[in-house]
C-alpha positions in Angstrom: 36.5 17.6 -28.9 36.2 19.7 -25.7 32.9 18.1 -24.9 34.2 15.0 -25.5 36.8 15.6 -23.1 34.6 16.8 -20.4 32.1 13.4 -20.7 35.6 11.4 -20.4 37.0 12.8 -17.1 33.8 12.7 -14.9 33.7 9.4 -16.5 37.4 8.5 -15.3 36.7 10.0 -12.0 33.5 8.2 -11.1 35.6 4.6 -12.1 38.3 6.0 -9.8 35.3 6.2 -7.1 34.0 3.1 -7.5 37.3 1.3 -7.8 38.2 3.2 -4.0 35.1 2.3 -2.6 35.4 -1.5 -3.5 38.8 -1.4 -2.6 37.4 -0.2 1.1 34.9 -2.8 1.2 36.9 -5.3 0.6 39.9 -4.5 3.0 37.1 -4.4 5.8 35.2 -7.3 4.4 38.8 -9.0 4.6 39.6 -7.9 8.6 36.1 -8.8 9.5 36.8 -12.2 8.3 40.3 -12.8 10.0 39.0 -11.4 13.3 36.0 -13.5 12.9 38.7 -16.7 11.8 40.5 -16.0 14.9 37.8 -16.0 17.4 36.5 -19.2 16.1 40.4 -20.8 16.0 40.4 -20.2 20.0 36.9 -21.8 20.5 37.5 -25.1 18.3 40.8 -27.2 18.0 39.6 -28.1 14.5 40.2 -24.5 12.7 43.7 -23.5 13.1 44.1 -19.8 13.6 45.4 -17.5 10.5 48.8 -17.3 11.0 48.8 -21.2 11.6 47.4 -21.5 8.1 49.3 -19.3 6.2 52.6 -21.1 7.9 51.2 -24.5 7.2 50.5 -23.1 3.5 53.7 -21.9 2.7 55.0 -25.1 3.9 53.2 -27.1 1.5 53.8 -24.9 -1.2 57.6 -25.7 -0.8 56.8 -29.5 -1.3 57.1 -31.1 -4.8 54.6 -33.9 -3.9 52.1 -31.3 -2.9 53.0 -29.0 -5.8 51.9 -31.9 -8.2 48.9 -32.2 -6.1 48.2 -28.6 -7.4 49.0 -29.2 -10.8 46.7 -32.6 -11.1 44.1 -30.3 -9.9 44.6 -27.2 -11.9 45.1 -29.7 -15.2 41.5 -31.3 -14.4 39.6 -27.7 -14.0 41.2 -26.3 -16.9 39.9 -29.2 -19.1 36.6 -29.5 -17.5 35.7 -25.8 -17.5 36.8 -25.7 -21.3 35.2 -28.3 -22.6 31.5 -27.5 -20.5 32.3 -23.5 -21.7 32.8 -25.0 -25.3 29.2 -27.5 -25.0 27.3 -25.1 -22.7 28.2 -22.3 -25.1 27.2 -24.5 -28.1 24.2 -25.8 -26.9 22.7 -22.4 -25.6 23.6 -21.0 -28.7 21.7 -23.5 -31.1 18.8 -23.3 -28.4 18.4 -19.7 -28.3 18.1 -19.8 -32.4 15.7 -22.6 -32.3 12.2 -22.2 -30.4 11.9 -25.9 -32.1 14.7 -27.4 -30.2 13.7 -25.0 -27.0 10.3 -26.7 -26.3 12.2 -29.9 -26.9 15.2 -30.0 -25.1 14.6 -26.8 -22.4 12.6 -29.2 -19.6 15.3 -31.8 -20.1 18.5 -29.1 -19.2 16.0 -28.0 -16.4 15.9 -31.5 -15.2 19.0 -32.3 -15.6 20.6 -29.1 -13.7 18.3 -30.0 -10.9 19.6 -32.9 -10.5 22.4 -33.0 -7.7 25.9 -33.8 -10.1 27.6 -35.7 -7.4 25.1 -38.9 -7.6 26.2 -39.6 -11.0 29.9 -40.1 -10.3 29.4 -43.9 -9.1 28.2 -44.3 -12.7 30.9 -42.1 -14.1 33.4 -43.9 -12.6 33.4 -47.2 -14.4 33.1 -45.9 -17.6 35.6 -42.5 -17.5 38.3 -44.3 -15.1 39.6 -41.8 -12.4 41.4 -39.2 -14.0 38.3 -38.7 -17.0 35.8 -39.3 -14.2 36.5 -36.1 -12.3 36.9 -34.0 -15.7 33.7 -35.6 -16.9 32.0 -34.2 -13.4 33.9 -31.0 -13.7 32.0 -30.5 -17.2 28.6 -31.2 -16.1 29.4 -28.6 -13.2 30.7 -26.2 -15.5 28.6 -26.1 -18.5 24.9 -25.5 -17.2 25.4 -21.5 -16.7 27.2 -21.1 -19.5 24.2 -22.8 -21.3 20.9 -21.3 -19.7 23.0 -17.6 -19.5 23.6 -17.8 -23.5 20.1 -19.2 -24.5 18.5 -16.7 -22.5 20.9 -13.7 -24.0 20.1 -15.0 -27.4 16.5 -15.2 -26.7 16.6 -11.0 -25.7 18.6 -10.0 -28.3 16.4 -7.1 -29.7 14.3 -7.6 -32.7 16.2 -4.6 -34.3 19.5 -6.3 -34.7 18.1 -9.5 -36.5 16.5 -6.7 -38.7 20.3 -5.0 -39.2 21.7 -8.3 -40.4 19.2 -9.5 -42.7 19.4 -5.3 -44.6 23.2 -5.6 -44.8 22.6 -9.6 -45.9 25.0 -10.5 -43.0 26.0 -14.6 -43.2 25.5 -17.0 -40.7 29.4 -16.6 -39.4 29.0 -12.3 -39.7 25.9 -12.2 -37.7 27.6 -14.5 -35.1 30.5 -12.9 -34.5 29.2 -9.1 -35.4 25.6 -9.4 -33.9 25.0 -12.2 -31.7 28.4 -12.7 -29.8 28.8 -8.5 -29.1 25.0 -8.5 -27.6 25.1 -11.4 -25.3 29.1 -11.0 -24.3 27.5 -9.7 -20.6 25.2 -13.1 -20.1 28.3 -15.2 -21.2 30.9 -13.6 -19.0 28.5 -13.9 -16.4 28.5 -17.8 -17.1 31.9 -18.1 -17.6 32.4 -16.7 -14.2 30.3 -19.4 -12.6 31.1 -22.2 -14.8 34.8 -21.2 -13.1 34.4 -22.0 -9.5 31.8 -25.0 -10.2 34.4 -26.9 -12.1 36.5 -26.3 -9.1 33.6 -28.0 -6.9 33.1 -30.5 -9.2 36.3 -31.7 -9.9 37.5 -31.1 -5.9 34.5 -33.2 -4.9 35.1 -35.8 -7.6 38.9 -36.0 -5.6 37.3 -36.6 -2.3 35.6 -40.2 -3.6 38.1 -41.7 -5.8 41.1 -40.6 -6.9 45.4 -41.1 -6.4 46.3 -37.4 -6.5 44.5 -33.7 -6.3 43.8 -31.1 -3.7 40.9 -33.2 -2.9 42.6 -35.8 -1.7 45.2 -33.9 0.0 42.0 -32.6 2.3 40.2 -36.1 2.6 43.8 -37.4 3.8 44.6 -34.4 6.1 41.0 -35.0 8.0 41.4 -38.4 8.0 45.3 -38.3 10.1 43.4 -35.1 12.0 46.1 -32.7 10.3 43.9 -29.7 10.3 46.0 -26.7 9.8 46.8 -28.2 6.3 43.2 -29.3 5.9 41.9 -25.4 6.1 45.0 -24.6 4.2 44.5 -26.6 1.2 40.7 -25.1 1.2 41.9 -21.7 1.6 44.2 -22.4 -1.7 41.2 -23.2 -3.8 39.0 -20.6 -2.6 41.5 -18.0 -2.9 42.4 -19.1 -6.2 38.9 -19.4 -7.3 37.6 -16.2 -5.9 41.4 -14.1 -7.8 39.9 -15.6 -11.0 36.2 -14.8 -10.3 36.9 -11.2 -9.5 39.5 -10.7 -12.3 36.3 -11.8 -14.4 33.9 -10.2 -13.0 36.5 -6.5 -13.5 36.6 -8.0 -17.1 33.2 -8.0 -17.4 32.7 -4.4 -16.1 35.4 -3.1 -18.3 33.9 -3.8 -21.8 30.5 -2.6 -20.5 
């Protein structure tokens, strides 16, 4: 018990370390970027300076009509990054079982993710209408990490344990949920992570082409009048809000390891 105590508090103290010293990069990572934001405000009209921003940001945030902007936006990502998590998962899964369906399918997902996403939304379009269009564009954003990070954690998952659930005569659902989910939990947070933000681009970008209402819009309108402050604003929203979720993943994912 005593030995056990004294592995847990160097343990406890190094975490404390590490949490300080990120904490420190951070709050100068942070300054260097608002000095740096408010040099570049006094060379261009087009980037307003921070203070401008944050004033132009609270003011939108106290509209309704912009408020459902948010919410059309944040409904779209939600869907899209479930529903690419839920197939990317899937599909990684059954390919990481499966060296048949690997040497057919793998050159395919690596075409396909090379493939630039945004050409396809003139085809998407017509046949998703403009609210499924930019879910449908969020999902094919989403869902390629999520896939290639699972089949390649499945693929590595030690001999050993594959051994462990055939001794124990483990079924299909127990070696999923005992076996294979616990060893490639680090790969699929790590996917999850990314599939978060690139919903976010693809569902933003899908808002810049064609669409009534979204954050996208708001910045294709406010370039368009030459309303910049609420132009950076609105893209400051979604990359704060995307980088909160990333790093409260990414703390997640160095928790339970």
């Amino acid at each position: 018990m005593t030995a056990t105590l004294t592995e847990v508090r160097p343990r406890s103290a190094r975490m404390r370390s590490v949490l300080g010293n990120q904490f420190v990069g951070s709050a100068l990572l942070a300054l260097l970027v608002a000095v740096g934001w408010e040099v570049l405000s006094g060379l261009t009209f087009v980037i307003p300076s921070p203070v401008e921003t944050l004033l132009v940001l609270f003011r939108n945030l106290s509209d309704p009509t912009y408020l459902f902007d948010v919410r059309i936006t944040a409904q779209s990502v939600l869907l899209a990054f479930v529903i690419g998590t839920a197939i990317g998962g899937g599909t990684g899964l059954l390919l990481g079982l499966s060296q048949r369906l690997r040497l057919i399918f793998e050159p395919l997902i690596i075409i396909l993710n090379g493939i630039p996403k945004i050409v396809l939304y003139p085809v998407l379009l017509p046949i998703f209408s403009l609210t499924g269009s930019k879910v449908v564009m969020g999902v094919l954003f989403a869902l390629f990490p999520v896939l290639i990070n699972v089949s390649t954690g499945v693929r590595e998952i030690p001999r050993v344990y594959w051994k462990l659930g055939k001794s124990v005569r483990a079924n299909p659902w127990q070696m999923l949920v005992h076996i294979i989910f616990p060893a490639i939990r680090r790969p699929l947070l790590t996917g999850i992570r990314l599939a978060v933000s690139l919903a976010v681009v693809g569902v933003v970008l899908s808002e810049f082409f064609a669409t009534r209402r979204g954050l996208g819009r708001v910045v294709l309108q406010s370039y368009s009048h030459g309303d910049y402050p609420s132009m950076v604003a609105t893209i400051m929203l979604l990359i704060t809000i995307s980088f909160a979720i990333s790093i409260a993943l990414w703390q997640w994912e160095r928790r339970i390891h």
